[in-house]
C-alpha positions as semicolon CSV with decimal commas, in nm:
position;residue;x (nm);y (nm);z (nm)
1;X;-9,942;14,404;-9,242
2;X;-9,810;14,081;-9,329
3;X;-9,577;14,036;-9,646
4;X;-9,767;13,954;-9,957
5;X;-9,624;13,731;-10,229
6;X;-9,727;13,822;-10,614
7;X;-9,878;13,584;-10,813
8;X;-9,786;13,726;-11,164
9;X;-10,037;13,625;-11,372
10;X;-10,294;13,294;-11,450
11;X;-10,026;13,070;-11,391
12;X;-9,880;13,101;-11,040
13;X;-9,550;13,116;-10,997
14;X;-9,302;12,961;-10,714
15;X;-9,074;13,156;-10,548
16;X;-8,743;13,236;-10,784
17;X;-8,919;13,143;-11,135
18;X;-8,884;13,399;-11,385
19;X;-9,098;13,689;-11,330
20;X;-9,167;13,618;-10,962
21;X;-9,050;13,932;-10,813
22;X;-8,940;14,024;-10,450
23;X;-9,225;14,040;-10,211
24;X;-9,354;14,405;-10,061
25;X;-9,365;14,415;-9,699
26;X;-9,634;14,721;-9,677
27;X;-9,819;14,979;-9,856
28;X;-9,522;15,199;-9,905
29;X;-9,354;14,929;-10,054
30;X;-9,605;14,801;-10,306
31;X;-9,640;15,216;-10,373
32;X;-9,257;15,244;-10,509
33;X;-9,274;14,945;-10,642
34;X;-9,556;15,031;-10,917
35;X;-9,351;15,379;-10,951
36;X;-9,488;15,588;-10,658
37;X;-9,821;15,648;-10,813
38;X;-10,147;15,757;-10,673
39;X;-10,291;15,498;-10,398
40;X;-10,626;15,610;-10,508
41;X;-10,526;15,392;-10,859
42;X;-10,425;15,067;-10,756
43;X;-10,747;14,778;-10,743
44;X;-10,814;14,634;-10,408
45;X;-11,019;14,354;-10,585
46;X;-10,891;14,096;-10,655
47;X;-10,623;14,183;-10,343
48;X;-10,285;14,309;-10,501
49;X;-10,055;13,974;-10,522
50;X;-10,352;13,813;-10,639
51;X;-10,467;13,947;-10,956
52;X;-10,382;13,746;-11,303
53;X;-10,481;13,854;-11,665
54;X;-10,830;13,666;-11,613
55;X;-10,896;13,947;-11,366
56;X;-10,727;14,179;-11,615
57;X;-10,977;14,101;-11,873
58;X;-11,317;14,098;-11,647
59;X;-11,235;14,429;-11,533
60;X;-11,189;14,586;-11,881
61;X;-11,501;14,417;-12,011
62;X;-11,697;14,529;-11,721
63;X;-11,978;14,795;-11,822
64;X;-11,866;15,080;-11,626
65;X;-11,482;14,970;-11,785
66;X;-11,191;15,138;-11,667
67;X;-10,849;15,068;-11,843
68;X;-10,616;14,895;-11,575
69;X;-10,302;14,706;-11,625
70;X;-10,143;14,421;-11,477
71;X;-9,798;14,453;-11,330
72;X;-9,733;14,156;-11,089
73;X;-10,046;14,035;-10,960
74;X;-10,131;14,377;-10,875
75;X;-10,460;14,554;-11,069
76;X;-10,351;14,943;-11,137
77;X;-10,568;15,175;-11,317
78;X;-10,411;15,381;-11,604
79;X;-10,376;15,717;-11,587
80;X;-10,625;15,876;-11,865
81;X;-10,806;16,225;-11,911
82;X;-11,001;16,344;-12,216
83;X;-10,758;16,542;-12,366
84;X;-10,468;16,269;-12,340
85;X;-10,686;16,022;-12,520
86;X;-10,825;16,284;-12,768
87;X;-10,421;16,344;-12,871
88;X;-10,402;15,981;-12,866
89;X;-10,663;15,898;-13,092
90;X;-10,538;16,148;-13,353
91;X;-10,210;15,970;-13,352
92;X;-10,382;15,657;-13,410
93;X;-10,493;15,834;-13,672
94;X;-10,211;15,988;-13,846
95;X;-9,990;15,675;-13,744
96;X;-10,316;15,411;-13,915
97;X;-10,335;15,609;-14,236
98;X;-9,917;15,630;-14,348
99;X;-9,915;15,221;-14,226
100;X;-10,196;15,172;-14,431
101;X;-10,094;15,411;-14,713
102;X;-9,740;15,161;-14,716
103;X;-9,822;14,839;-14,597
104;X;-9,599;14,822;-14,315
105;X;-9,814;14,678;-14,008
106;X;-10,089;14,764;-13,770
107;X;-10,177;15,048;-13,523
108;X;-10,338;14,985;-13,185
109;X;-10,474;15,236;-12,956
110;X;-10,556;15,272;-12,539
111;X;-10,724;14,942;-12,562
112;X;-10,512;14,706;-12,633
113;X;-10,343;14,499;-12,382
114;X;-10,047;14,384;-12,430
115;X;-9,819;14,134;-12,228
116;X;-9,481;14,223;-12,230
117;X;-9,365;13,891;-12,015
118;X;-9,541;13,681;-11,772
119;X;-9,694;13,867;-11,512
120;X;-9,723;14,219;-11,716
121;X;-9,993;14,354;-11,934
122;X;-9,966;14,691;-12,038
123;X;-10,180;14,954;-12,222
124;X;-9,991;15,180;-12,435
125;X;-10,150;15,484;-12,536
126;X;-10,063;15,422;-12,891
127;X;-9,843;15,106;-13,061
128;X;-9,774;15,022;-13,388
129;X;-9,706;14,629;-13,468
130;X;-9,496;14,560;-13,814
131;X;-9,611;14,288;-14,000
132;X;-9,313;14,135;-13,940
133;X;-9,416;14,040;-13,594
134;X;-9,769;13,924;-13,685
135;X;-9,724;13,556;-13,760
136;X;-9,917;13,477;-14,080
137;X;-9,986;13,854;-14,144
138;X;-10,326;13,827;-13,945
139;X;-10,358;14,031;-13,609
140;X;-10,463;13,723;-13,343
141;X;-10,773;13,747;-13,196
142;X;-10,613;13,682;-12,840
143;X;-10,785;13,868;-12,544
144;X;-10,424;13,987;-12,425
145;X;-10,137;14,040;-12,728
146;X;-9,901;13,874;-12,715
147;X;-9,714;14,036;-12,982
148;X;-9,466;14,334;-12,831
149;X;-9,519;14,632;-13,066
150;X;-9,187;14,828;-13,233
151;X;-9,327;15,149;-13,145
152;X;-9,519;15,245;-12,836
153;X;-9,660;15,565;-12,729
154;X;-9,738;15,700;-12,387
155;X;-9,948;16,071;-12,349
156;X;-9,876;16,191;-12,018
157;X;-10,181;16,226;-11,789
158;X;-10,142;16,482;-11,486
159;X;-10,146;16,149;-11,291
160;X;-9,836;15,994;-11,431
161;X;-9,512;16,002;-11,231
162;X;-9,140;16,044;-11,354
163;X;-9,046;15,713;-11,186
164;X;-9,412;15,531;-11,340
165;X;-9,304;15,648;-11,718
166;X;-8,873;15,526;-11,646
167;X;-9,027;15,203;-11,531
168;X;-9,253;15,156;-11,804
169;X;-8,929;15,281;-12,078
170;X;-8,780;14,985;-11,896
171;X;-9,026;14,746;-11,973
172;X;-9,074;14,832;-12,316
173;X;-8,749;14,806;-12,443
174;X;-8,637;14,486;-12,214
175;X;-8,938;14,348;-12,368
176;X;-8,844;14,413;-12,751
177;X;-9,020;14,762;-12,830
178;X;-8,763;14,923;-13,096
179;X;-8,868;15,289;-12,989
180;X;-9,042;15,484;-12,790
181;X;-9,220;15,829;-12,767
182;X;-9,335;15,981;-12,436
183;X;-9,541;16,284;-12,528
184;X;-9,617;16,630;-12,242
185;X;-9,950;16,772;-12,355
186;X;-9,882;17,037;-12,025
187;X;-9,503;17,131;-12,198
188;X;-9,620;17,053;-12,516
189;X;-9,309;16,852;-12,576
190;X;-9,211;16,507;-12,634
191;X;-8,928;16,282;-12,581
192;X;-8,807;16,040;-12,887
193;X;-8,632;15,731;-12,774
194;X;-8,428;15,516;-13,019
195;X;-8,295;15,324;-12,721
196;X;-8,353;15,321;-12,352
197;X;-8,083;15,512;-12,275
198;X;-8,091;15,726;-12,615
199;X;-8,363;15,988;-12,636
200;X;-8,395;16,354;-12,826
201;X;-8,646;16,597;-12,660
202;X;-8,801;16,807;-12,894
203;X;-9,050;17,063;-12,875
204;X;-9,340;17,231;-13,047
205;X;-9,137;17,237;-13,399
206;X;-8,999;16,872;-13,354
207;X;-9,087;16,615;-13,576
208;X;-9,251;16,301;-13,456
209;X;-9,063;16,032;-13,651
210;X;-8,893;15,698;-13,580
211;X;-8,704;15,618;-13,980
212;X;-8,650;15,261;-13,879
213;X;-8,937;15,183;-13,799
214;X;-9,188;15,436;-13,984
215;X;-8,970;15,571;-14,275
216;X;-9,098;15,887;-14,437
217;X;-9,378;15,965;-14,107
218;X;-9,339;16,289;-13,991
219;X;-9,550;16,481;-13,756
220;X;-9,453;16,801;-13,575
221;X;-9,589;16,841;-13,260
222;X;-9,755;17,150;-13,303
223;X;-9,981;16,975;-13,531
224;X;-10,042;16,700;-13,336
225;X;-10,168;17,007;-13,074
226;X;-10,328;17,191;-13,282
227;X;-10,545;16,897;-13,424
228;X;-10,634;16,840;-13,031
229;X;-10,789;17,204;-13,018
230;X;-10,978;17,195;-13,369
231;X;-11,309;17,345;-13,366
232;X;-11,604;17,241;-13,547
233;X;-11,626;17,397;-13,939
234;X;-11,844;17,684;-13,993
235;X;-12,089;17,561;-14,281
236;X;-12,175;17,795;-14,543
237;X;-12,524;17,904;-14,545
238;X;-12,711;17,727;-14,834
């Protein structure tokens, strides 16, 4: 197999531009690259090296819509199962109603991409956007977001490798994210970073809470669990 050169995103980029990375010279290559993931999840159309957020967008709109991401010219599908994204949505949740409660920004769930530079769109589980970083204090109606969220949340998927999630902590926080939180439905733990290279893991007791950013949320993770494994309410009989 020949070497392929990326073409990041719509606009193509030469050789040494910003963004443009090193080309793979095989599978294995393009493999580590996107953090040794699953072959199985990386789009073979458009071609990896090819792909650019117009491609990004048609696939998500598609009917039978899968969430992908774009990370060099390169389509990958996100890793997703029905209990990550019903954990996720009860964050959105939680997360929506204390922003709302104090006015401090907005909360965006699996569905949102956003571009973190030229060339990468990602799809964090959960984000929350201050209103400090929404010019005019409107969200844009932009296919792609532009705007790099303070907090952003990733729910592990059985899917998701360790090298996948330190790539994407890279990203974030080259990229402006203040903090991140990496949550393990299968440990039922979570790791809190303040920094990239400043984390506390905390488990079933720990408090979900970033006072910089959110100040006053708090949710324990065994809530957050427990809310994921609610049953529906036994009416009385009338």
């Amino acid at each position: 197999m020949g070497k392929v050169r990326y073409a990041p995103s719509a606009h193509r980029l030469e050789k040494g531009e910003p963004g443009n990375p090193v080309p793979f010279g095989n599978v294995a290559d393009l493999i580590h690259r996107l953090g040794d993931i699953p072959a199985d999840r990386i789009l073979m159309d458009p071609l990896p090296g090819t792909a650019n957020e117009e491609d990004l967008l048609r696939t998500l709109e598609r009917a039978e819509s899968i969430p992908v991401e774009l990370i060099d010219g390169v389509l990958v599908e996100k890793a997703v199962g029905a209990k990550e994204s019903l954990l996720a949505a009860w964050l959105v949740r939680a997360l929506w109603d204390f922003a709302d409660e104090n006015d401090l920004g907005v909360v965006l769930g699996e569905g949102a991409p956003t571009r973190l530079r030229l060339g990468l769109v990602r799809l964090p589980d959960v984000s929350f956007v201050s209103w400090k970083r929404i010019p005019g204090g409107e969200f844009p109606d932009d296919g792609v977001s532009s705007l790099v969220p303070n907090l952003a949340i990733e729910v592990l998927s059985p899917s998701n490798t360790r090298r996948e999630i330190e790539l994407k902590l890279d990203e974030y926080f080259k990229a402006g994210v203040q903090a991140a939180w990496i949550i393990d439905p299968k440990s039922r733990s979570a790791r809190i970073y303040a920094a990239r290279s400043r984390f506390q893991e905390i488990g079933p007791d720990g408090n979900l809470a970033s006072a910089r950013i959110l100040p006053g949320f708090r949710l324990t993770l065994r809530d957050l669990f427990a809310a994921s494994q609610r049953r529906r309410k036994k009416r009385k009989p009338r």
